[in-house]
PAKE-885501 format. One record per atom (N, C-alpha, C): atom name; residue number from 1; residue in one letter; y, z, x. Coordinates in steps of 0.2 Angstrom, whole numbers. Each point is the difference from the previous one (the first is absolute). Last residue first. Example, Ala and Ser with C-alpha at 12.3 -4.5 7.8 and 13.67 -1.06 7.14 Angstrom:
   atomo   num   residuo       Y       Z       X
       N     2         S     -11      35      64
      CA     2         S       6       1       4
       C     2         S       5       3      -4
       N     1         A     -28       0       2
      CA     1         A       6       0      -4
       C     1         A       6       0       4
This chain:
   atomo   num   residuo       Y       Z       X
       N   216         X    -128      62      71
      CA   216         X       0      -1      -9
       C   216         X      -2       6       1
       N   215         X      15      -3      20
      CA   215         X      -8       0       0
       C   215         X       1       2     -11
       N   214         X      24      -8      14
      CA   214         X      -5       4      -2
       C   214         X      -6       0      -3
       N   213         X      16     -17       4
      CA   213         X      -4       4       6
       C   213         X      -3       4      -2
       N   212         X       7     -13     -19
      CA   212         X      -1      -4       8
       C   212         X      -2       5       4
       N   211         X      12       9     -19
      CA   211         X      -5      -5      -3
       C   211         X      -5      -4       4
       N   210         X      17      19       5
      CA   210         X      -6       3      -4
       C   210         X      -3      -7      -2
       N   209         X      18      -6      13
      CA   209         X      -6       6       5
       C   209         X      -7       2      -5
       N   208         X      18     -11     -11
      CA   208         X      -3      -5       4
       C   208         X      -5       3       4
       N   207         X      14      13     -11
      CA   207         X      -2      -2      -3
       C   207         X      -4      -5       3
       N   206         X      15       9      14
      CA   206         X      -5       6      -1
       C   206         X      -5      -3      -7
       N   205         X      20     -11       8
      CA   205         X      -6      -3       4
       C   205         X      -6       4      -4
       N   204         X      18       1     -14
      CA   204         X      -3      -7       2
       C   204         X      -6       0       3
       N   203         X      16      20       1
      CA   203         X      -4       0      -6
       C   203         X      -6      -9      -1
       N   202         X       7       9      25
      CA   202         X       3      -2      -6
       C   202         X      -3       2      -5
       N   201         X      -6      -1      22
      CA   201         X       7       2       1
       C   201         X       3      -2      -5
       N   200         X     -25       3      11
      CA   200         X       3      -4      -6
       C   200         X       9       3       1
       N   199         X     -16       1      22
      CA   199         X      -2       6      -7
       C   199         X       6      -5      -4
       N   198         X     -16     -14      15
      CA   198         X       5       4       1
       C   198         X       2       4      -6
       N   197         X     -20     -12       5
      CA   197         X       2       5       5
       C   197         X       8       2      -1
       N   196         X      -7     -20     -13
      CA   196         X      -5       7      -2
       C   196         X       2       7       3
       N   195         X      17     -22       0
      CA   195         X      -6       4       5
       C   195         X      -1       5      -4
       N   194         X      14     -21     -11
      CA   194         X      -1       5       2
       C   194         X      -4       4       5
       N   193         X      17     -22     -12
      CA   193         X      -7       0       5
       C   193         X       0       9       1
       N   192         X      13     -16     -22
      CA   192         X       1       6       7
       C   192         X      -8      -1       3
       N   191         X      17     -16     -20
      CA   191         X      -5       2       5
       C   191         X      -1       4       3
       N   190         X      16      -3     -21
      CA   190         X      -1      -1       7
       C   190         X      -6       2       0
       N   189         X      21      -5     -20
      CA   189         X      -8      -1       1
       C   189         X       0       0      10
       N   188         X      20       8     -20
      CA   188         X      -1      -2       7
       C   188         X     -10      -2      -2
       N   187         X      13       8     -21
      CA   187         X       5      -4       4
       C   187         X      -2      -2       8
       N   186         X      -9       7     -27
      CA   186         X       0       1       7
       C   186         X       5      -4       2
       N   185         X       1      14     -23
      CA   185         X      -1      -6       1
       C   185         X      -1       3       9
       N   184         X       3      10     -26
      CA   184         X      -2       1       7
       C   184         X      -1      -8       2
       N   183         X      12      19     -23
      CA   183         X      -1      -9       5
       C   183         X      -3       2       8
       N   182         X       5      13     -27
      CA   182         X      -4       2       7
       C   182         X      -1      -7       3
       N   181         X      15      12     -21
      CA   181         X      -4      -5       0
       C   181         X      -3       4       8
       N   180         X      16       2     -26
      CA   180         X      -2       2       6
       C   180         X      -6      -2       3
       N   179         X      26      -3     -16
      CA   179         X     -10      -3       0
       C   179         X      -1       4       7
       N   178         X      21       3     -21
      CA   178         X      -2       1       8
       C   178         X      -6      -1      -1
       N   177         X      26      -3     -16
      CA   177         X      -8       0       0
       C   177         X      -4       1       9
       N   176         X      23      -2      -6
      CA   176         X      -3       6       3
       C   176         X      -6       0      -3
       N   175         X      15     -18      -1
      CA   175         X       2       4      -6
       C   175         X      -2       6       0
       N   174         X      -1     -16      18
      CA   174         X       6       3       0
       C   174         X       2       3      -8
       N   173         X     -24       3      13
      CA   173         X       2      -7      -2
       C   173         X       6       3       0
       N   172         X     -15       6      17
      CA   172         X       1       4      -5
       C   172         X       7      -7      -2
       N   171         X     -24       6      13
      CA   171         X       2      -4       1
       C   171         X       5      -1      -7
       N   170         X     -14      15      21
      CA   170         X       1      -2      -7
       C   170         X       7      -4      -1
       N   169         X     -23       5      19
      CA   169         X       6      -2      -2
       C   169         X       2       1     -10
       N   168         X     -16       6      27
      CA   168         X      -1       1      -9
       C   168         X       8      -1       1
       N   167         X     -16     -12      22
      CA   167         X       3       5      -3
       C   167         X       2       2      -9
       N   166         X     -12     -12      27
      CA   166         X      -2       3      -7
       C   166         X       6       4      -3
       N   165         X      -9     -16      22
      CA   165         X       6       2      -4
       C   165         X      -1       1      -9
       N   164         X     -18      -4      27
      CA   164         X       2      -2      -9
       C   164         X       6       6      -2
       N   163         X     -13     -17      22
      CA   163         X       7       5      -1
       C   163         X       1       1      -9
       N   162         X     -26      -8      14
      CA   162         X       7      -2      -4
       C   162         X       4       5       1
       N   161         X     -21      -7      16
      CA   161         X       1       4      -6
       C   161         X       6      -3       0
       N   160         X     -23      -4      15
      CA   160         X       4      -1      -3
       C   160         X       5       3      -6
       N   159         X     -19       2      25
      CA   159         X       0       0      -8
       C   159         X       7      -2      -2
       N   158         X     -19       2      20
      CA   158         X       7      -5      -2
       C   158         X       0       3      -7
       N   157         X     -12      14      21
      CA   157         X      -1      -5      -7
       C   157         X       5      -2       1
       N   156         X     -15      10      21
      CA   156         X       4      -3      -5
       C   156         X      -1      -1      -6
       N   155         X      -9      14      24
      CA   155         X      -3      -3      -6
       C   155         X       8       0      -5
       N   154         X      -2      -5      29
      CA   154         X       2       4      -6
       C   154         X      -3      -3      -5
       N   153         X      11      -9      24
      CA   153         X      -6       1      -3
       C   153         X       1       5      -4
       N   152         X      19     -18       6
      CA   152         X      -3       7       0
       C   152         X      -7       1      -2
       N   151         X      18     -17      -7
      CA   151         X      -3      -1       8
       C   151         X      -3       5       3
       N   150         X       1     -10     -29
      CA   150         X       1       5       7
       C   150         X      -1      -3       7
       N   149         X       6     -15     -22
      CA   149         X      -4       1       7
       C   149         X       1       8       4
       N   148         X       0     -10     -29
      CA   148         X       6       0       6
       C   148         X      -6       0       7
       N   147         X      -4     -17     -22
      CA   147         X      -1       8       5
       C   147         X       5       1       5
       N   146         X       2     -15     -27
      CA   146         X       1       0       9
       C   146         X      -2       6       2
       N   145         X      -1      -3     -25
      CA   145         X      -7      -3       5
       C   145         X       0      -1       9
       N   144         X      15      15     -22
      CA   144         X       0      -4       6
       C   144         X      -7      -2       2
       N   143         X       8       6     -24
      CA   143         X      -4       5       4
       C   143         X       0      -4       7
       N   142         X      18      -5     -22
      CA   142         X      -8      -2       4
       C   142         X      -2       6       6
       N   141         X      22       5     -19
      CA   141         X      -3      -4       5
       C   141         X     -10       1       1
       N   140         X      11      -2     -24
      CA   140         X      -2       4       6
       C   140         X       0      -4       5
       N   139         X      10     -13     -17
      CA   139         X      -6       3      -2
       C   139         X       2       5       7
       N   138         X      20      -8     -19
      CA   138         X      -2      -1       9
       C   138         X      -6       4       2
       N   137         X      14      -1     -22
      CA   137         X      -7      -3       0
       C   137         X      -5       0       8
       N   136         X      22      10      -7
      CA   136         X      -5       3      -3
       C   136         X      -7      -4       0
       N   135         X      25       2      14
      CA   135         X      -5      -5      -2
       C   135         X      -7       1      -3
       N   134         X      21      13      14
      CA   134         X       0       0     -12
       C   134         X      -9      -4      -1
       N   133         X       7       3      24
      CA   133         X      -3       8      -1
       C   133         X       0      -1     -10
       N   132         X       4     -19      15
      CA   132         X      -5       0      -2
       C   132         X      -2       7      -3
       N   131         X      22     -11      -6
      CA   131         X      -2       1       6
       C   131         X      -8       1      -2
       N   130         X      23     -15     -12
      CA   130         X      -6       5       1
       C   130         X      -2       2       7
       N   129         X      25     -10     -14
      CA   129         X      -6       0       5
       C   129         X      -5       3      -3
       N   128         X      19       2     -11
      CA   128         X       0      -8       0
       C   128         X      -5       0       7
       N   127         X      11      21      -9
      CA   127         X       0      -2       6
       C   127         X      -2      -8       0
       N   126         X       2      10     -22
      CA   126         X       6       1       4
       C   126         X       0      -3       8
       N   125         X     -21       6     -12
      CA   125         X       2      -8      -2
       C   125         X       8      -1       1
       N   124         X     -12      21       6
      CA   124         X      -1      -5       4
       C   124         X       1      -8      -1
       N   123         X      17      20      -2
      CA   123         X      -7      -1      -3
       C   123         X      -2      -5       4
       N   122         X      23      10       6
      CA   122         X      -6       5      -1
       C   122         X      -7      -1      -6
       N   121         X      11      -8      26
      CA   121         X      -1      -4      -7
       C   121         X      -3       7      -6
       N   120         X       4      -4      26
      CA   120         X       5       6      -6
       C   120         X       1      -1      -7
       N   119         X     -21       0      22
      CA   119         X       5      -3      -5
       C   119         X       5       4      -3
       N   118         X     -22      -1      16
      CA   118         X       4       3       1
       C   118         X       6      -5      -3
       N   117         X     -26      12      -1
      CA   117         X       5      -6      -1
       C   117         X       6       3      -1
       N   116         X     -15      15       7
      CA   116         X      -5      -7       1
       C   116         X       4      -7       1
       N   115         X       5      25      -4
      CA   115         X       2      -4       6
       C   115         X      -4      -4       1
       N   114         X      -1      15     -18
      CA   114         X      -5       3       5
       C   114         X       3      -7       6
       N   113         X      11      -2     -23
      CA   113         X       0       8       5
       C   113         X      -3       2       4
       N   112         X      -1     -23      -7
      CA   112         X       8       3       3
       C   112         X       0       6       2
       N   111         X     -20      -6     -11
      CA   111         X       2      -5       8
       C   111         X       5       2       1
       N   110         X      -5       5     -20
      CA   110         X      -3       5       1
       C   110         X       1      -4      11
       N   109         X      10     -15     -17
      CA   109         X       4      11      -1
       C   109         X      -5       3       7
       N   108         X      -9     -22      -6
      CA   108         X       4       2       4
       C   108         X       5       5       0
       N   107         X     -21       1     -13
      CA   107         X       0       1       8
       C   107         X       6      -5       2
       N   106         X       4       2     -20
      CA   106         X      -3       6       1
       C   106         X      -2       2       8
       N   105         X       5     -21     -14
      CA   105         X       4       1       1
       C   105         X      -1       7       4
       N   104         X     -19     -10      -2
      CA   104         X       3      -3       5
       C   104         X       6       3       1
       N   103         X     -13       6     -19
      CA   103         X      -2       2       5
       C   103         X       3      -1       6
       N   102         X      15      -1     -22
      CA   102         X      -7      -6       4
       C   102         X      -1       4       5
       N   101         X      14      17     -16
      CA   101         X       1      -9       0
       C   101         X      -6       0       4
       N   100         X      -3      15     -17
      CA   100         X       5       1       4
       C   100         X      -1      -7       3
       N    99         X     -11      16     -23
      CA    99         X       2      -7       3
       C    99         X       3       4       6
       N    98         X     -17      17      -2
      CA    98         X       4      -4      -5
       C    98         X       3      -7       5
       N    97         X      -9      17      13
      CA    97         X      -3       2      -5
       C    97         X       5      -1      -6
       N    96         X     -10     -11      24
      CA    96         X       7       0      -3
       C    96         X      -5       4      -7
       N    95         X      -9     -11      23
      CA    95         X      -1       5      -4
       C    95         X       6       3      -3
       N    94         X      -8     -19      21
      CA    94         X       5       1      -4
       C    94         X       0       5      -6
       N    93         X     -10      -8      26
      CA    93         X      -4       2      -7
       C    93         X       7       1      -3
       N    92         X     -12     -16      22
      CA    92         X       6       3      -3
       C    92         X      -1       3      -8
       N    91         X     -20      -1      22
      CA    91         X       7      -4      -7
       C    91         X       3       2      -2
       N    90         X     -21       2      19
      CA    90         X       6       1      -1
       C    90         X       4      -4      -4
       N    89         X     -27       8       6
      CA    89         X       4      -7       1
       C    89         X       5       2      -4
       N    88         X     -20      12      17
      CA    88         X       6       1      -8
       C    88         X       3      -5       3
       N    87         X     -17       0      12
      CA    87         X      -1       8      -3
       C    87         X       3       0      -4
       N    86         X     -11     -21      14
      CA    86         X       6       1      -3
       C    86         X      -3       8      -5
       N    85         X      -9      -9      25
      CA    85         X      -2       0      -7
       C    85         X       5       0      -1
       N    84         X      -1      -9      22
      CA    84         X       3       4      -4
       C    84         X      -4       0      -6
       N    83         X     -12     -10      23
      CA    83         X       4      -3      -7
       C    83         X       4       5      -2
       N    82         X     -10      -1      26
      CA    82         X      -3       2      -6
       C    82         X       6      -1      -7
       N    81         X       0      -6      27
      CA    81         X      -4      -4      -6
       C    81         X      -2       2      -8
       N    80         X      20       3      26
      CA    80         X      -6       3      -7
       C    80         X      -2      -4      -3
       N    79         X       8      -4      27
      CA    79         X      -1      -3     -11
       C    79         X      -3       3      -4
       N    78         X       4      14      27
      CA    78         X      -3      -7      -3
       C    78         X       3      -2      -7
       N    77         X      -3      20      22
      CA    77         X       3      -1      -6
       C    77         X      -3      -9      -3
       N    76         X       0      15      22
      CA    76         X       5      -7      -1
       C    76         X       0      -2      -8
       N    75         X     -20      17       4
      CA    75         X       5       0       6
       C    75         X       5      -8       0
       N    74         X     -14       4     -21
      CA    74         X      -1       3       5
       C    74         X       5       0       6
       N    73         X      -3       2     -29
      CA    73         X      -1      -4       6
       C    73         X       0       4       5
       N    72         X      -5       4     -26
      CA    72         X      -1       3       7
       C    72         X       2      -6       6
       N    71         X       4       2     -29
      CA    71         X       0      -2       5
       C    71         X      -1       3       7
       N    70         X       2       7     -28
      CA    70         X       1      -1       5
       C    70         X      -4      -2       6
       N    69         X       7     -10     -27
      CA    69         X      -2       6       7
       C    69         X       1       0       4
       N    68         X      17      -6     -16
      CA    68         X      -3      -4       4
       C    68         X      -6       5       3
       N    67         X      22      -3     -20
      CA    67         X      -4       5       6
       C    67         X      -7      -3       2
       N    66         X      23      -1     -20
      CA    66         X      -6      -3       1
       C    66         X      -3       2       8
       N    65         X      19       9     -15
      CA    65         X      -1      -8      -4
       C    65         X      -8      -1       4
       N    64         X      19      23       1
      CA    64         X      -7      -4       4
       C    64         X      -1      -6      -5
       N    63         X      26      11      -1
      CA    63         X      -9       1      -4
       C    63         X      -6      -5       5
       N    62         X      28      12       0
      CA    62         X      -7      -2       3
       C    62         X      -6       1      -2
       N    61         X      26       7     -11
      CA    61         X      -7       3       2
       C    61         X      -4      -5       3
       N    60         X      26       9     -11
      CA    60         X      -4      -3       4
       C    60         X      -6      -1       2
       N    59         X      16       7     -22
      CA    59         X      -2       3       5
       C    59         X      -5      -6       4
       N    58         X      19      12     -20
      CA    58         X      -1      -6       4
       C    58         X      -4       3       8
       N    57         X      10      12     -22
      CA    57         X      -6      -2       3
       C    57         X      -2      -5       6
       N    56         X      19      -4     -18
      CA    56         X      -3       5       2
       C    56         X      -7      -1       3
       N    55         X      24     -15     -11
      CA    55         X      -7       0       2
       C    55         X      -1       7       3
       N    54         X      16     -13     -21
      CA    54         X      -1       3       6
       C    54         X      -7       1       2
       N    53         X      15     -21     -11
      CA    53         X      -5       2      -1
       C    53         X      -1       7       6
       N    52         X      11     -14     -21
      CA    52         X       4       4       6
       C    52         X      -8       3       2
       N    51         X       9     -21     -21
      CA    51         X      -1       8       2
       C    51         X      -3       0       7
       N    50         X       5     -20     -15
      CA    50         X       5       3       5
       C    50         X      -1       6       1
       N    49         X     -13     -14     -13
      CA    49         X       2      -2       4
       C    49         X       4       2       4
       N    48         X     -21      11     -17
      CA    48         X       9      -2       0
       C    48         X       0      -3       6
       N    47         X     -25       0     -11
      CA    47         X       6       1       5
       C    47         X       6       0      -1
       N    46         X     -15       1     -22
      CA    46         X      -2      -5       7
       C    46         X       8       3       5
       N    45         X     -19       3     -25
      CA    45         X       6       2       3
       C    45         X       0      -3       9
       N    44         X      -6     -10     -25
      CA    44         X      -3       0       7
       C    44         X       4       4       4
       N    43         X      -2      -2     -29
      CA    43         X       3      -1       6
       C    43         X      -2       2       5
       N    42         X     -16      -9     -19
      CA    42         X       5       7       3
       C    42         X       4      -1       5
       N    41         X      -7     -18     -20
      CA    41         X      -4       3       5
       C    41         X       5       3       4
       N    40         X      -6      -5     -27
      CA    40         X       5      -3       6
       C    40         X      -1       5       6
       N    39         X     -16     -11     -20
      CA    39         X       4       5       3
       C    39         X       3      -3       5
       N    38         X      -8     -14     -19
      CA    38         X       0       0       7
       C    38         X       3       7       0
       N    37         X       3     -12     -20
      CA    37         X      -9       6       0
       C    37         X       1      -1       7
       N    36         X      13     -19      -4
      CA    36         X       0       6      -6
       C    36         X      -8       2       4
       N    35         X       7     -20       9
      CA    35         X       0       6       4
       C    35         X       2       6      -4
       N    34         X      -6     -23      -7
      CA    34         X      -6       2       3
       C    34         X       2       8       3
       N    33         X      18      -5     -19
      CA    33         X      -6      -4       3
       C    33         X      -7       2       2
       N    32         X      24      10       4
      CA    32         X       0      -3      -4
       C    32         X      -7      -4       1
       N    31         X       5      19      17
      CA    31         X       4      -6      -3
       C    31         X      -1       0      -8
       N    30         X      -1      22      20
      CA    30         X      -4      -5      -3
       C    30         X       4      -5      -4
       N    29         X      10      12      22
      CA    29         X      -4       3      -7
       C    29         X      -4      -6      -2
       N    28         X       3       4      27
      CA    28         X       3      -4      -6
       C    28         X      -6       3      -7
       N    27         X       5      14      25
      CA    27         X      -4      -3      -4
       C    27         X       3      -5      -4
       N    26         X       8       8      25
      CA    26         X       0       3      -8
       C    26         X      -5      -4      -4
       N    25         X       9       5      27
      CA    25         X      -5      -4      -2
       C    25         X       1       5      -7
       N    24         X      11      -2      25
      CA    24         X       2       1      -6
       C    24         X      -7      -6      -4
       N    23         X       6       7      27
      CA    23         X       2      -6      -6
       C    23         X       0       8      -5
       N    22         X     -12       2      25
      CA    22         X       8       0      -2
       C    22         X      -2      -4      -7
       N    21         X     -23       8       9
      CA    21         X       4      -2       3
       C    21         X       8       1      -5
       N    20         X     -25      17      -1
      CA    20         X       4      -5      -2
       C    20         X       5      -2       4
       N    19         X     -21       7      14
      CA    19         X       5       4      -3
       C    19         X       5      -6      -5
       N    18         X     -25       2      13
      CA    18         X       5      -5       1
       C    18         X       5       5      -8
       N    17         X     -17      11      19
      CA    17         X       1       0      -7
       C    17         X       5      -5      -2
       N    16         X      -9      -1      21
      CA    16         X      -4       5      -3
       C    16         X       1       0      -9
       N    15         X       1     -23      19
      CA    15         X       5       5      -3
       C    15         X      -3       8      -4
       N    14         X      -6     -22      19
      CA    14         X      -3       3      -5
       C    14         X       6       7      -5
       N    13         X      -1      -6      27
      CA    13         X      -2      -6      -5
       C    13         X      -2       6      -6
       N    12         X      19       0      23
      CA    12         X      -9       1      -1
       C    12         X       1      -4      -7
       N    11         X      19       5      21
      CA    11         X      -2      -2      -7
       C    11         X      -8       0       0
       N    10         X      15      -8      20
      CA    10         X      -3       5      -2
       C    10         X      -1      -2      -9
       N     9         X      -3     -10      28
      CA     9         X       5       1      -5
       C     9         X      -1       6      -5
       N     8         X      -7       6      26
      CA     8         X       0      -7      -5
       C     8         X       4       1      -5
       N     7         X      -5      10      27
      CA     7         X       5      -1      -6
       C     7         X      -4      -5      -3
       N     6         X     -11      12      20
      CA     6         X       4      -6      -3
       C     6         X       1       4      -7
       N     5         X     -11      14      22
      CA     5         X       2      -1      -7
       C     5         X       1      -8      -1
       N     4         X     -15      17      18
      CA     4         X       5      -6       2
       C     4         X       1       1      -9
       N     3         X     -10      19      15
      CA     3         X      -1      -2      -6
       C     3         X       6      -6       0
       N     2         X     -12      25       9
      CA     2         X      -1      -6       0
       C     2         X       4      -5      -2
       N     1         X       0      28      -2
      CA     1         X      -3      -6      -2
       C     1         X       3      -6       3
């Protein structure tokens, strides 16, 4: 395969399960007055602050985001013209089964073990920064509108894809209560230029192969 890349920021958009945050929350009984006959409302179970986070599973993976048909030039190559479609749009997902602390405190645990972020902070409100790999709101990269240029004749696509960082975590308080979860976040966005004519040399390309070159 073919293929020029660039680097972008990271993070995606939209949260999958927003999981409870740190504090403490109880109900008030009823009064005197207008607050006789009021029930008093259940306590809210919610995160410990100092519990331990381990991780498992951790696993890398390139996802196709978007893919262009494909193009015939001729001898010397030229400007593709033809646009990307978008195939999947990549976000960051959080999925906890009970309290545990903020999606963000999560993907930065989950950035330290997969070497996204590189701190000795052990929470993310300890390190007194942020990065784009916690940034829960940050929407999907954009689908490039630059054409790369072959210099070569040949049928081409341009297609684009993400770096996705997946893994299951549990998250165990210091009284040994324990929460378990699954955080995935992206961390690269690239560009690649490909040749039909050439045999794929990847799970990526080979996917791009069966959507673009190959006959419907």
């Amino acid at each position: 395969m073919r293929g020029t890349a660039g680097r972008a920021g990271t993070a995606g958009l939209v949260i999958g399960v927003l999981v409870t945050g740190l504090g403490a929350c109880t109900g008030s009984a009823g009064g005197n007055g207008a607050d006789q006959g009021r029930k008093t409302e259940e306590p809210v179970a919610t995160a410990c602050a100092n519990g331990t986070f381990t991780w498992s599973h951790l696993t890398e993976r390139d996802r196709l985001t978007g893919v262009s048909d494909p193009e015939r030039l001729g001898k010397g190559g030229g400007a593709l013209q033809n646009p990307m479609r978008r195939v999947y749009t990549p976000a960051p997902s959080v999925r906890a089964d009970g309290p545990a602390p903020s999606p963000a405190e999560i993907l930065f645990s989950l950035g330290k073990k997969a070497g996204e972020i590189d701190s000795d902070a052990r929470t993310l409100a300890e390190a007194g920064e942020t990065w784009p790999f916690t940034d829960v709101r940050q929407p999907a990269p954009e689908l490039r509108t630059d054409r790369l240029t072959p210099r070569a004749a040949g049928e081409y696509v341009q297609y684009a894809g993400v770096r996705e960082v997946a893994a299951d975590f549990r998250y165990r308080c210091p009284d040994g209560r324990t929460v378990s979860g699954h955080a995935r976040n992206w961390t690269v966005d690239f560009a690649v230029l490909t040749d039909c004519g050439v045999r794929p040399d990847s799970p990526l390309a080979r996917e791009v192969a069966r959507r673009s070159c190959e006959p419907a």
